[in-house]
PDB file of N, CA, C and O in Angstrom:
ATOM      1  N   UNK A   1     119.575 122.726  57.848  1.00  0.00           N
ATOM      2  CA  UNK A   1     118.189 123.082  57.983  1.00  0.00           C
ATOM      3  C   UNK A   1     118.061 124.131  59.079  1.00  0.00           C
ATOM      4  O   UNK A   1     118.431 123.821  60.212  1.00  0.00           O
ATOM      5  N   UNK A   2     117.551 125.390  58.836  1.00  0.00           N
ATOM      6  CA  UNK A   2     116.881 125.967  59.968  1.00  0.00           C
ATOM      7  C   UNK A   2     116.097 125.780  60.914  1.00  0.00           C
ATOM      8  O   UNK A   2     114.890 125.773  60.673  1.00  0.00           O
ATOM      9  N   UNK A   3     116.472 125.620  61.958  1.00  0.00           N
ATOM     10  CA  UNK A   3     115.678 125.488  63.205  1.00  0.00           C
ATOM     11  C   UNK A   3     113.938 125.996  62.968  1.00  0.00           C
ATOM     12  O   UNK A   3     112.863 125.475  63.266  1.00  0.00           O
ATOM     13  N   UNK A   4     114.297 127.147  62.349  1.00  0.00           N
ATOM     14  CA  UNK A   4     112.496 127.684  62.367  1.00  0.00           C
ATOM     15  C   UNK A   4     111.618 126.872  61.693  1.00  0.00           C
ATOM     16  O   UNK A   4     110.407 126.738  61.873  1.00  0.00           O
ATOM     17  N   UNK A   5     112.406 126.300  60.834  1.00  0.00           N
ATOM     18  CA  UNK A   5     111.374 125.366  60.088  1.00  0.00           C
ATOM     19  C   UNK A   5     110.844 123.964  60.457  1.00  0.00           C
ATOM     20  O   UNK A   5     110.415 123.050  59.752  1.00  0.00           O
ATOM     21  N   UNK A   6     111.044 124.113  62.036  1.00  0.00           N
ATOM     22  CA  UNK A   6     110.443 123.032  62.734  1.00  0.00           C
ATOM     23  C   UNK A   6     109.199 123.756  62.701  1.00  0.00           C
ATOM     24  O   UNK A   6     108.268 123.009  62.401  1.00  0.00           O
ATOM     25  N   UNK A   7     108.837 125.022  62.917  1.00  0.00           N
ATOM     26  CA  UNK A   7     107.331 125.440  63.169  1.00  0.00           C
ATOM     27  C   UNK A   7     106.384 125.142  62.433  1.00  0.00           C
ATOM     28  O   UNK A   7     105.264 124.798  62.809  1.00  0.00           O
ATOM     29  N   UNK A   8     106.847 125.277  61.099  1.00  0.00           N
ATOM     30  CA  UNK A   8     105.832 124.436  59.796  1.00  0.00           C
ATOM     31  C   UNK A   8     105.338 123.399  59.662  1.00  0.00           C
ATOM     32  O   UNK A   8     104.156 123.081  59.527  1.00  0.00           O
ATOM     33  N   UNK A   9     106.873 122.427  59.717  1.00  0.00           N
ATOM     34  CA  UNK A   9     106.624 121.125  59.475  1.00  0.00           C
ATOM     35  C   UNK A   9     105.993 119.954  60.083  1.00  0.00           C
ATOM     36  O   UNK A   9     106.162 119.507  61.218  1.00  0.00           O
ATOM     37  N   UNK A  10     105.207 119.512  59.103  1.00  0.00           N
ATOM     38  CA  UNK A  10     104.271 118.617  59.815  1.00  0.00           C
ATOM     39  C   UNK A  10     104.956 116.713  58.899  1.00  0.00           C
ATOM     40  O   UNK A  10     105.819 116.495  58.049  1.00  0.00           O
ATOM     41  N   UNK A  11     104.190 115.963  59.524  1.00  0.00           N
ATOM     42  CA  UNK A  11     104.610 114.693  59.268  1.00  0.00           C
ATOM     43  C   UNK A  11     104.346 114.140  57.716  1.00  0.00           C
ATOM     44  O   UNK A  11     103.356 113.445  57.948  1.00  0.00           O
ATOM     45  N   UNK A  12     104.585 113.994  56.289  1.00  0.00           N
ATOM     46  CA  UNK A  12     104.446 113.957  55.352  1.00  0.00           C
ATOM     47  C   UNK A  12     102.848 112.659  55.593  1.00  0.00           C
ATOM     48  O   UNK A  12     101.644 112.810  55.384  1.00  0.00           O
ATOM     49  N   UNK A  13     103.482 111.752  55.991  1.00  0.00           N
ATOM     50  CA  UNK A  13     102.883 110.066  56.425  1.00  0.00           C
ATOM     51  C   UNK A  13     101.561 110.532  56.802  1.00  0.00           C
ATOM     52  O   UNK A  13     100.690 110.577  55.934  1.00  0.00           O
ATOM     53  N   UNK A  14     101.234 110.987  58.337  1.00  0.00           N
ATOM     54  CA  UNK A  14     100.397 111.091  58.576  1.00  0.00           C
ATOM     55  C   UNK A  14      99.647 112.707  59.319  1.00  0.00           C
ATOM     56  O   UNK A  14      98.577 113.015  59.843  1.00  0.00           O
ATOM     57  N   UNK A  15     100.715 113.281  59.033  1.00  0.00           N
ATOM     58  CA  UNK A  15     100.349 115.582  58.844  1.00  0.00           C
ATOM     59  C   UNK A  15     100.547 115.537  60.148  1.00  0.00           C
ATOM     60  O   UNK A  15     100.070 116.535  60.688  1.00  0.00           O
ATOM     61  N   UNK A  16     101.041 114.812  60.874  1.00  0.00           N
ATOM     62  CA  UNK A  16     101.419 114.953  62.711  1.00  0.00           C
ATOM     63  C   UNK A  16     101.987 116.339  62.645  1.00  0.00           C
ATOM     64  O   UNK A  16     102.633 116.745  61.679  1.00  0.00           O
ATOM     65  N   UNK A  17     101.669 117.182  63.919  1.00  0.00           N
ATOM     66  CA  UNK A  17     102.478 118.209  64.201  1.00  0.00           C
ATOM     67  C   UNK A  17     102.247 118.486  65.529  1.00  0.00           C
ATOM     68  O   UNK A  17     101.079 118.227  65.816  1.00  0.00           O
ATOM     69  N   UNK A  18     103.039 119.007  66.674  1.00  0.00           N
ATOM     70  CA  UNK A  18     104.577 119.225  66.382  1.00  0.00           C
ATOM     71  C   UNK A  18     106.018 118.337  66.063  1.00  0.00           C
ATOM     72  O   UNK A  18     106.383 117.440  66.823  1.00  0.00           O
ATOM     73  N   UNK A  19     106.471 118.564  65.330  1.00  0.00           N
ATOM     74  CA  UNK A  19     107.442 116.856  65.204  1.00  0.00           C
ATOM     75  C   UNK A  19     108.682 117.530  65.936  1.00  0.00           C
ATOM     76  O   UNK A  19     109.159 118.661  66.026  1.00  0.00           O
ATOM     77  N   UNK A  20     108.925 116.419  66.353  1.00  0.00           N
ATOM     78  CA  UNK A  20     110.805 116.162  67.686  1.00  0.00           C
ATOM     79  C   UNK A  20     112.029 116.263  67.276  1.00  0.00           C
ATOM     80  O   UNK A  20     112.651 115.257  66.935  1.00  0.00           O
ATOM     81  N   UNK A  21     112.659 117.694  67.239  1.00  0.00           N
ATOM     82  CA  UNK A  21     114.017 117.486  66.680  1.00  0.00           C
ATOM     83  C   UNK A  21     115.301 116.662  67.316  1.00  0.00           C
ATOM     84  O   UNK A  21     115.675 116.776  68.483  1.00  0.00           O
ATOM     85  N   UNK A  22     115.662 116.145  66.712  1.00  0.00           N
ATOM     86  CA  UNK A  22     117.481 116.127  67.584  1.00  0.00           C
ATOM     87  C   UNK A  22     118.884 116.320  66.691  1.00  0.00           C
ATOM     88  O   UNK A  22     119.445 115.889  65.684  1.00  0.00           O
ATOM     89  N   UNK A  23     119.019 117.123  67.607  1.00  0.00           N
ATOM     90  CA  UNK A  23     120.431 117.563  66.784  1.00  0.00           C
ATOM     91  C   UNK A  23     121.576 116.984  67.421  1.00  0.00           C
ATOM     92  O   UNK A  23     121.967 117.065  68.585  1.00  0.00           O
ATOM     93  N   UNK A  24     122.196 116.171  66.068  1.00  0.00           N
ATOM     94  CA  UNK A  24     123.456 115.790  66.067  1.00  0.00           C
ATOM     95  C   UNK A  24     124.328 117.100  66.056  1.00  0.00           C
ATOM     96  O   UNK A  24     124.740 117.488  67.149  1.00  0.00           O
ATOM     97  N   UNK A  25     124.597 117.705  65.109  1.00  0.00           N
ATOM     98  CA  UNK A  25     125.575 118.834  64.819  1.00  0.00           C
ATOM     99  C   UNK A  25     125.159 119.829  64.409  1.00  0.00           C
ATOM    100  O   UNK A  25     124.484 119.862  63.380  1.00  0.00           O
ATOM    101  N   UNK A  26     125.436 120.813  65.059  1.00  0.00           N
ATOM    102  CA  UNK A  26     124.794 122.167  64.920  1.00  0.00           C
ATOM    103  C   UNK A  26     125.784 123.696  64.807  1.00  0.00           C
ATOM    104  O   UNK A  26     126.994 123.781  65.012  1.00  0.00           O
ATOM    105  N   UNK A  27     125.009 124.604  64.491  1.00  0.00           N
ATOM    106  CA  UNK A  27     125.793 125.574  64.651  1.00  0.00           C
ATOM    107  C   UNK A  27     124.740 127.116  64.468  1.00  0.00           C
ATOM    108  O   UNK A  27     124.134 127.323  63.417  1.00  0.00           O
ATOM    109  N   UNK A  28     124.674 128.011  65.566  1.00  0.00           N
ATOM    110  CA  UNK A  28     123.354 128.809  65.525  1.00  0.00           C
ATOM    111  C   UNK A  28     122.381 128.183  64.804  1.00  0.00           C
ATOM    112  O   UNK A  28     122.472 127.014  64.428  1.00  0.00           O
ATOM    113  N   UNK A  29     121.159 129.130  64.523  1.00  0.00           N
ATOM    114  CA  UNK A  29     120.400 128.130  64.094  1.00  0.00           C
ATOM    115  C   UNK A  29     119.898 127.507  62.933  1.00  0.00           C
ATOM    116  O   UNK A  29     118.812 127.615  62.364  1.00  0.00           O
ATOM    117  N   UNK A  30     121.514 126.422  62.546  1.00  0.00           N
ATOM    118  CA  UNK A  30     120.911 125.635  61.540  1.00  0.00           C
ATOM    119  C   UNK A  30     121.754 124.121  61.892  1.00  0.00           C
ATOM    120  O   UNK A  30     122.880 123.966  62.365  1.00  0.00           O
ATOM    121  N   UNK A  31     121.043 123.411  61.591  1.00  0.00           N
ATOM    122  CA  UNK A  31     121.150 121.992  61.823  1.00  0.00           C
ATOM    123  C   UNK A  31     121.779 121.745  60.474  1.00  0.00           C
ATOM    124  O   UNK A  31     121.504 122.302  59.411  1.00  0.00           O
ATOM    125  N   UNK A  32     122.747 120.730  60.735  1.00  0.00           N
ATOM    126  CA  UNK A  32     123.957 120.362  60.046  1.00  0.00           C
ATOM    127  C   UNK A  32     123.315 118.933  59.777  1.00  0.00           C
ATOM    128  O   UNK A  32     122.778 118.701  58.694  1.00  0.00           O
ATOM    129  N   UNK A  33     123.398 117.762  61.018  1.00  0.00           N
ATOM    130  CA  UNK A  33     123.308 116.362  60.715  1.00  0.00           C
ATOM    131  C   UNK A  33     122.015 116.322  62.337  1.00  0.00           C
ATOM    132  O   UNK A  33     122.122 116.936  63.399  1.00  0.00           O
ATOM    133  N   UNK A  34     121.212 115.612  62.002  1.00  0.00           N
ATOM    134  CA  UNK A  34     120.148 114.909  63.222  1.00  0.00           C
ATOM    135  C   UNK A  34     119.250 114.718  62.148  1.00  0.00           C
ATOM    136  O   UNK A  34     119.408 114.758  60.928  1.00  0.00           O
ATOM    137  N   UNK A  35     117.758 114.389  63.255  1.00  0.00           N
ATOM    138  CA  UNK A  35     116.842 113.553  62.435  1.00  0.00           C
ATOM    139  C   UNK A  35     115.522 114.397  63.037  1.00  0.00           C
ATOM    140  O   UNK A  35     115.414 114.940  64.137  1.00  0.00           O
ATOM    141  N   UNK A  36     114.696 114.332  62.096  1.00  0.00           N
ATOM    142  CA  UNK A  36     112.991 114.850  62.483  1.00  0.00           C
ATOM    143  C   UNK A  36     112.066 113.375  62.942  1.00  0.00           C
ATOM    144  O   UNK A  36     112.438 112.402  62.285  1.00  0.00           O
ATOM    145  N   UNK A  37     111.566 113.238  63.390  1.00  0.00           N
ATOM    146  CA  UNK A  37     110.950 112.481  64.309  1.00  0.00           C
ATOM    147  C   UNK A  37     109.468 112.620  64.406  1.00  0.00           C
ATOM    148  O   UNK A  37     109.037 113.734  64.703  1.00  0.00           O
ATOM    149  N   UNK A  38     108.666 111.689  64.208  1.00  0.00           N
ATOM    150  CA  UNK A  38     107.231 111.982  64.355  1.00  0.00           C
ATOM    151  C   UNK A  38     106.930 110.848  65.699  1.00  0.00           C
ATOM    152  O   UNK A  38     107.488 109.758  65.831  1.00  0.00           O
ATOM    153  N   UNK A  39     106.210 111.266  66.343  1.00  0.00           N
ATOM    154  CA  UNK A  39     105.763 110.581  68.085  1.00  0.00           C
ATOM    155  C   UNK A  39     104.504 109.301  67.643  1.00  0.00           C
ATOM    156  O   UNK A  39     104.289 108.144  68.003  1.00  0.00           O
ATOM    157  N   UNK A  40     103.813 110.354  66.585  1.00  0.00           N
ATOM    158  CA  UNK A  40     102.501 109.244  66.425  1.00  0.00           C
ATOM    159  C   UNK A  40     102.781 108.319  65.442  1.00  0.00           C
ATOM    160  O   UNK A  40     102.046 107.332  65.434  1.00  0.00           O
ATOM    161  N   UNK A  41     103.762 108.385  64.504  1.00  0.00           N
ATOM    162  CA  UNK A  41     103.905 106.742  63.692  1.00  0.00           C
ATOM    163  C   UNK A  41     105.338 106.390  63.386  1.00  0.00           C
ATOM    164  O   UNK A  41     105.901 105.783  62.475  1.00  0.00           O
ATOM    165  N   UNK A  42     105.762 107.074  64.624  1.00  0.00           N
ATOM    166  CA  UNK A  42     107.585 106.792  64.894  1.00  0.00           C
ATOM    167  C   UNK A  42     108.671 106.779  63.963  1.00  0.00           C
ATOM    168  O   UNK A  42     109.749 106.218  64.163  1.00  0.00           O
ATOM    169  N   UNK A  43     108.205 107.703  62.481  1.00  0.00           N
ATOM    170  CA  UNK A  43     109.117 107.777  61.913  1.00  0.00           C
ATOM    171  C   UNK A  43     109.927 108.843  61.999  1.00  0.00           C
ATOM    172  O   UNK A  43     109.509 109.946  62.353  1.00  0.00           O
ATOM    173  N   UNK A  44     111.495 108.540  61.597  1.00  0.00           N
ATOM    174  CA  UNK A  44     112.548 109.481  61.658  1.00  0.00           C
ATOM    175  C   UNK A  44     112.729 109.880  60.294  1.00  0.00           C
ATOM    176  O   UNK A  44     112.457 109.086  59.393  1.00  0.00           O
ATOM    177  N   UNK A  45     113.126 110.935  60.070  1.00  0.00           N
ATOM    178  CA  UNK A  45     113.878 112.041  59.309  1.00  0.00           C
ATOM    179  C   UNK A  45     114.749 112.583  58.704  1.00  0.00           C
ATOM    180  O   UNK A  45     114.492 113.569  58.013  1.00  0.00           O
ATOM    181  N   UNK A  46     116.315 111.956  58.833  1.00  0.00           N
ATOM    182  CA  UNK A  46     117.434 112.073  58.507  1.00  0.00           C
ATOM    183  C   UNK A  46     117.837 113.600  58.238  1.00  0.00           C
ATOM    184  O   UNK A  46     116.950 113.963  57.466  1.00  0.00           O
ATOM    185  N   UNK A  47     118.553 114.527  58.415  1.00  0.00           N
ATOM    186  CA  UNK A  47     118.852 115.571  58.379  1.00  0.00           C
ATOM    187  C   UNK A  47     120.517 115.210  57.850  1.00  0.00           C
ATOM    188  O   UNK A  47     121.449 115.216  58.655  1.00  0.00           O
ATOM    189  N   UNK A  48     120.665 114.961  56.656  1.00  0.00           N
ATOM    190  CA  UNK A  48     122.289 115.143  56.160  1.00  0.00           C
ATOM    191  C   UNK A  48     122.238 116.268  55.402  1.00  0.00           C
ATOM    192  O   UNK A  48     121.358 116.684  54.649  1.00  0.00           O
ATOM    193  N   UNK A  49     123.987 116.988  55.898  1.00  0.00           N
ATOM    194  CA  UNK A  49     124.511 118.001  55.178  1.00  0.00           C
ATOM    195  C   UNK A  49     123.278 119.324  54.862  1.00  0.00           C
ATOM    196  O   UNK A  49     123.023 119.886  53.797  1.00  0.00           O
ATOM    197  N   UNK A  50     122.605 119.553  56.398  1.00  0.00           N
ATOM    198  CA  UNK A  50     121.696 120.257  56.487  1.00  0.00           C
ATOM    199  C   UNK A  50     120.415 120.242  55.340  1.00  0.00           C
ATOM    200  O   UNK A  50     119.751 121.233  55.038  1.00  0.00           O
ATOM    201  N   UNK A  51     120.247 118.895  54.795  1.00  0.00           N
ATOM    202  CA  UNK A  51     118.432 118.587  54.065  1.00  0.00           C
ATOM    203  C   UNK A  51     117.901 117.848  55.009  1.00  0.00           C
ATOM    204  O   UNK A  51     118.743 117.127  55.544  1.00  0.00           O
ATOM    205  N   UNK A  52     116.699 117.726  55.483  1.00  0.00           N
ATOM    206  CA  UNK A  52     115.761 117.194  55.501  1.00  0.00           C
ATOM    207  C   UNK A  52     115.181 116.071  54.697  1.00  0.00           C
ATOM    208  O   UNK A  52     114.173 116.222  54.005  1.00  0.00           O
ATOM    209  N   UNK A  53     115.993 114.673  54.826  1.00  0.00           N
ATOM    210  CA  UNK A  53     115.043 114.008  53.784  1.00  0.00           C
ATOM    211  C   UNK A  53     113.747 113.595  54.312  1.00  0.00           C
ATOM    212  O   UNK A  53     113.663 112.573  54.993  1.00  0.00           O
ATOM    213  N   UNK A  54     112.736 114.315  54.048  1.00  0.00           N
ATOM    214  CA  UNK A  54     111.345 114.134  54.219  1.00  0.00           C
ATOM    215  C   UNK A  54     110.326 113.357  53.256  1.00  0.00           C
ATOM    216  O   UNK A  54     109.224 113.745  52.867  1.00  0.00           O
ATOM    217  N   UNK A  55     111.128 111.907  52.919  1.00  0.00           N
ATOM    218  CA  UNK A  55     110.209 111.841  51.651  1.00  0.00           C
ATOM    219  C   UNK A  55     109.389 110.407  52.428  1.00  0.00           C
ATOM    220  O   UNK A  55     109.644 109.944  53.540  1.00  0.00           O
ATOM    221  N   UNK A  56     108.331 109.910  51.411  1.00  0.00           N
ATOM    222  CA  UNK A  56     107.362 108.972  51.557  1.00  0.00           C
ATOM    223  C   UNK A  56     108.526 107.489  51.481  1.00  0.00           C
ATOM    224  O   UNK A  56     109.602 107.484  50.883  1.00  0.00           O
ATOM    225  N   UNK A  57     107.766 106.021  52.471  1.00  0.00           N
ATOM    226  CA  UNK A  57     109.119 105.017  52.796  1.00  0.00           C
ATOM    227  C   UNK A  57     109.562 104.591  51.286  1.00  0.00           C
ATOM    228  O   UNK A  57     110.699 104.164  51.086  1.00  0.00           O
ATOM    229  N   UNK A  58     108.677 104.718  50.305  1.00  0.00           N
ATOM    230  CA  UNK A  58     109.034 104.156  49.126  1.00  0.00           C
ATOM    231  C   UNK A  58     109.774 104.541  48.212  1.00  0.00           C
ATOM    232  O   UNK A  58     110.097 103.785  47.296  1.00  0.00           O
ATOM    233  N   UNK A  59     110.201 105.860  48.300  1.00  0.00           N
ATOM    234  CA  UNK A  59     111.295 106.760  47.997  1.00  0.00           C
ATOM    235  C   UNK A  59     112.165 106.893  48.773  1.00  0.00           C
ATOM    236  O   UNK A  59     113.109 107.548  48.331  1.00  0.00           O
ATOM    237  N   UNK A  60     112.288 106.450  50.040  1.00  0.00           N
ATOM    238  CA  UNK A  60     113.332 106.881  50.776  1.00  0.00           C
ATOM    239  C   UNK A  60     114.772 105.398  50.634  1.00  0.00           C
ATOM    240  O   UNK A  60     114.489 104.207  50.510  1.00  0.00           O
ATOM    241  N   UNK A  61     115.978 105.872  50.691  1.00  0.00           N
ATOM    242  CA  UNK A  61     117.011 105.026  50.358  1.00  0.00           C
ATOM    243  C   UNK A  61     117.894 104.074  51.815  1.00  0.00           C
ATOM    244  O   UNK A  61     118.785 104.309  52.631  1.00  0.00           O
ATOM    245  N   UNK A  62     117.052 103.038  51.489  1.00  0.00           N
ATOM    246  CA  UNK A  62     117.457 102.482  53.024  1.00  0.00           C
ATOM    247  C   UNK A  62     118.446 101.856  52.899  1.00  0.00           C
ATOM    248  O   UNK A  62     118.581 101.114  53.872  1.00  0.00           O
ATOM    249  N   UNK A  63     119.522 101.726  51.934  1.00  0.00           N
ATOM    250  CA  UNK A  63     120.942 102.211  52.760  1.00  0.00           C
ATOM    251  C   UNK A  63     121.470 102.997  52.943  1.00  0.00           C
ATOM    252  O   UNK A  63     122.557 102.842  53.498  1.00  0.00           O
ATOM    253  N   UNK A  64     120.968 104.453  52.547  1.00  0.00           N
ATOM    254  CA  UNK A  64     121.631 105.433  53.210  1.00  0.00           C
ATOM    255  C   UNK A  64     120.814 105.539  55.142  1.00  0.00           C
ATOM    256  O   UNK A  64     121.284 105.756  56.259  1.00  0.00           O
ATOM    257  N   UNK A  65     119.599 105.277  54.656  1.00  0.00           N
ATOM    258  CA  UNK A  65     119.167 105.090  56.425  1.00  0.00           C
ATOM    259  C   UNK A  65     119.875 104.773  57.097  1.00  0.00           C
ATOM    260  O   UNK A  65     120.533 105.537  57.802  1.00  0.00           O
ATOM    261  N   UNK A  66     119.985 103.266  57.091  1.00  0.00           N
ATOM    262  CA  UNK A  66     120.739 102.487  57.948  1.00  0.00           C
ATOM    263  C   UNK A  66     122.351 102.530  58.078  1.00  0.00           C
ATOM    264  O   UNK A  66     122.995 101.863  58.888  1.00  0.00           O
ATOM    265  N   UNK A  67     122.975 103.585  56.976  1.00  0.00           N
ATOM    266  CA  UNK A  67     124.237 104.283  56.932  1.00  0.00           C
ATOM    267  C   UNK A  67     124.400 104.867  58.144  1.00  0.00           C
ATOM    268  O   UNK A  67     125.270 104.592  58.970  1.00  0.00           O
ATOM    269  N   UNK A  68     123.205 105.999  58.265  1.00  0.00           N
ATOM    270  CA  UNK A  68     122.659 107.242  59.030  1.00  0.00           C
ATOM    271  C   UNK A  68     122.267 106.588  60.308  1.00  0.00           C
ATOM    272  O   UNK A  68     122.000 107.475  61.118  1.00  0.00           O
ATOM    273  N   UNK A  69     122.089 105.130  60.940  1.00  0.00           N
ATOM    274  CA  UNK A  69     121.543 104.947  61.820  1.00  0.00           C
ATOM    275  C   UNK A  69     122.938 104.357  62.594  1.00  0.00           C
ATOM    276  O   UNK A  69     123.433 104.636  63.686  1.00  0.00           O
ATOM    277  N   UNK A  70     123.336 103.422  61.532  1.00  0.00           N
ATOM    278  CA  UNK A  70     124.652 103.341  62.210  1.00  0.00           C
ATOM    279  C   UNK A  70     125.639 103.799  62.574  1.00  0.00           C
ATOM    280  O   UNK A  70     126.260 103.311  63.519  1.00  0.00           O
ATOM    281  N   UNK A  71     126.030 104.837  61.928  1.00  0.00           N
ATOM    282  CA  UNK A  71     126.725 106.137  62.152  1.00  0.00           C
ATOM    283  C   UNK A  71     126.288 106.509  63.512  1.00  0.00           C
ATOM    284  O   UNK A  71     127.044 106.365  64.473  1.00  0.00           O
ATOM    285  N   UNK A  72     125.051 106.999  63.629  1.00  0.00           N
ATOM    286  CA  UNK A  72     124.524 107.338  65.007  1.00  0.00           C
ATOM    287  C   UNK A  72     124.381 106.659  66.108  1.00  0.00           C
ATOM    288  O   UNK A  72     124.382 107.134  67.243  1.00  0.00           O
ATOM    289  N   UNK A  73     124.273 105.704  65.854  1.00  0.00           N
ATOM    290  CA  UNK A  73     123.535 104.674  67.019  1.00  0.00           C
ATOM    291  C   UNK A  73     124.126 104.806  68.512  1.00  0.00           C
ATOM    292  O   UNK A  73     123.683 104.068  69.392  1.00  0.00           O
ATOM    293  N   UNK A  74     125.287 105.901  68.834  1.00  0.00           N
ATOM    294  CA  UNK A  74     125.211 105.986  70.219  1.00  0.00           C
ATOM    295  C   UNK A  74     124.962 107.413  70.470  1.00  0.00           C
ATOM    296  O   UNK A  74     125.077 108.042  71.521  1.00  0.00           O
ATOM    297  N   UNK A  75     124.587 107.811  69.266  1.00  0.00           N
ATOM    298  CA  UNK A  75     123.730 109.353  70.101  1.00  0.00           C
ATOM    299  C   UNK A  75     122.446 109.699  70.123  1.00  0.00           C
ATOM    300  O   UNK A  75     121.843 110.414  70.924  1.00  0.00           O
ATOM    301  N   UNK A  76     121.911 108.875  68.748  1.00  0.00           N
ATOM    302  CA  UNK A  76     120.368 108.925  68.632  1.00  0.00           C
ATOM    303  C   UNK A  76     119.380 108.099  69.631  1.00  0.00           C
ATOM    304  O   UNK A  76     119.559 106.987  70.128  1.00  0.00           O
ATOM    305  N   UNK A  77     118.506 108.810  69.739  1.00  0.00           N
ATOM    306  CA  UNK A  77     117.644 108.170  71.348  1.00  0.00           C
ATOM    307  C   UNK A  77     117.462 106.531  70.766  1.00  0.00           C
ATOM    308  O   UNK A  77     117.591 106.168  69.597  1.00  0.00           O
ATOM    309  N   UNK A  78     117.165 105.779  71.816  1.00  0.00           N
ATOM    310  CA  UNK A  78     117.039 104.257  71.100  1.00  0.00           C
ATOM    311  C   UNK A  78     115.278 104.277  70.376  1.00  0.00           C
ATOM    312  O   UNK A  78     114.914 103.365  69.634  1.00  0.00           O
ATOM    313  N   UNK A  79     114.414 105.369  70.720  1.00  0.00           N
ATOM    314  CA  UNK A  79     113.511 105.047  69.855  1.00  0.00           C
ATOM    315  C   UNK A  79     113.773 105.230  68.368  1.00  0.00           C
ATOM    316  O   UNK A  79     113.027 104.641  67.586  1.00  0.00           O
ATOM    317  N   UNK A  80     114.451 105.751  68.047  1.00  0.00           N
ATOM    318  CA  UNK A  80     114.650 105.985  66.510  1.00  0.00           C
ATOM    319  C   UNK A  80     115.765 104.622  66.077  1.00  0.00           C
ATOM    320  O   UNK A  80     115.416 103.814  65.216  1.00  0.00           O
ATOM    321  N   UNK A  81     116.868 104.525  66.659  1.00  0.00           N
ATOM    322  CA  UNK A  81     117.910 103.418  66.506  1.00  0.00           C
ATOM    323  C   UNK A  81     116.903 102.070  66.190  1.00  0.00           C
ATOM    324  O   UNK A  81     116.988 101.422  65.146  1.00  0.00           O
ATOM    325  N   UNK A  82     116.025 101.800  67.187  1.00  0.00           N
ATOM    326  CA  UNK A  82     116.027 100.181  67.595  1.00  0.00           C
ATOM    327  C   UNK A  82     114.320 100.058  67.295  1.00  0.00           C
ATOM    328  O   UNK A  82     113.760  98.962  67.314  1.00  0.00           O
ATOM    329  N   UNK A  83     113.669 101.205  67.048  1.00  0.00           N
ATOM    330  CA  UNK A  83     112.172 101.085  66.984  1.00  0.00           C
ATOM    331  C   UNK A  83     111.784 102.124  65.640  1.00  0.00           C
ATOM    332  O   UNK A  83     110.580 102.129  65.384  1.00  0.00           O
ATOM    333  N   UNK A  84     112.535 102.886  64.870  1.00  0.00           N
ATOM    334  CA  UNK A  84     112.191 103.911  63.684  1.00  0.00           C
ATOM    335  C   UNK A  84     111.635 103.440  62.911  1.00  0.00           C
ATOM    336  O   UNK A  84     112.087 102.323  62.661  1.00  0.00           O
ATOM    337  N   UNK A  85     110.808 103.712  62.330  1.00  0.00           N
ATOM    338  CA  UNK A  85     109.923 103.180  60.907  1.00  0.00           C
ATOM    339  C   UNK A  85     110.660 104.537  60.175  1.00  0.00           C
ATOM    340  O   UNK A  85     110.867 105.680  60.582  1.00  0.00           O
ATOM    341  N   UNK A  86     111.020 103.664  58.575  1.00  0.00           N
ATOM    342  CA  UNK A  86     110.950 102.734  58.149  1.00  0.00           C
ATOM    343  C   UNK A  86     111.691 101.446  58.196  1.00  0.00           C
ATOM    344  O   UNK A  86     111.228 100.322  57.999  1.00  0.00           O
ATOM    345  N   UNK A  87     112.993 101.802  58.508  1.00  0.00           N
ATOM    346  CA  UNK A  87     113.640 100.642  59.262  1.00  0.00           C
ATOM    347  C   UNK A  87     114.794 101.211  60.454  1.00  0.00           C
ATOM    348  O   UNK A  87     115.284 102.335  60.569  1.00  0.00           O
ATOM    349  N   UNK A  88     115.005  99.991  61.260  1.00  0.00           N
ATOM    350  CA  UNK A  88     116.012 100.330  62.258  1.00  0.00           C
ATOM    351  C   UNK A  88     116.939  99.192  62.218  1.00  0.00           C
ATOM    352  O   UNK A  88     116.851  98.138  61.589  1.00  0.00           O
ATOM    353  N   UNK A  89     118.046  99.716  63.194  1.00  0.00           N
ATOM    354  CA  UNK A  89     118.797  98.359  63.588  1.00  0.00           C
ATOM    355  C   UNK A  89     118.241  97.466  64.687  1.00  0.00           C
ATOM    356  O   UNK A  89     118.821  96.422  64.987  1.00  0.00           O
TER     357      UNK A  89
END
C-alpha cells in the first residue's frame, strides 16, 4: 500500500479520519505488512502483502486476523493486540 493513501482514507465503520498507520515492513513509500487503525472505534486494518483489508467485521476473516495478530503480537502496539475490534488476543 502507498503511504499517500493514508490521506484519503477514512474509517469504512464509522468515516473517522485521520486513521494511524503502523508499519511492520516497509520499503520507500509502500507498506508491505502493518495495520490501519481507527482511534474512535479501535478498529485495526491488516495490511498483508501490501492490501489493505478494509472490509466491514462481517466480511472480514477472523482467522486470518488472529493469524495477523499473532504473528505480530510483539510489535504491534498492545492497543490493537489486546483491545482491536473486531477481535484480539
Amino acid at each position: 500500500m502507498n503511504k499517500k493513501l493514508m490521506e484519503i482514507l477514512a474509517c469504512p465503520i464509522d468515516k473517522h479520519f485521520p486513521l494511524e498507520l503502523v508499519e511492520l515492513s516497509s520499503k520507500d513509500e509502500v507498506v508491505s505488512e502493518g495495520t490501519i487503525f481507527c482511534s474512535k472505534c479501535s478498529r485495526y486494518y491488516p495490511i498483508i502483502e501490501e492490501i489493505p483489508i478494509m472490509l466491514p467485521d462481517e466480511l472480514r476473516d477472523k482467522n486470518q486476523d488472529i493469524e495477523f495478530l499473532t504473528k505480530h503480537k510483539g510489535t504491534l502496539p498492545d492497543k490493537i493486540v489486546t483491545k482491536g475490534v473486531p477481535w484480539h488476543l
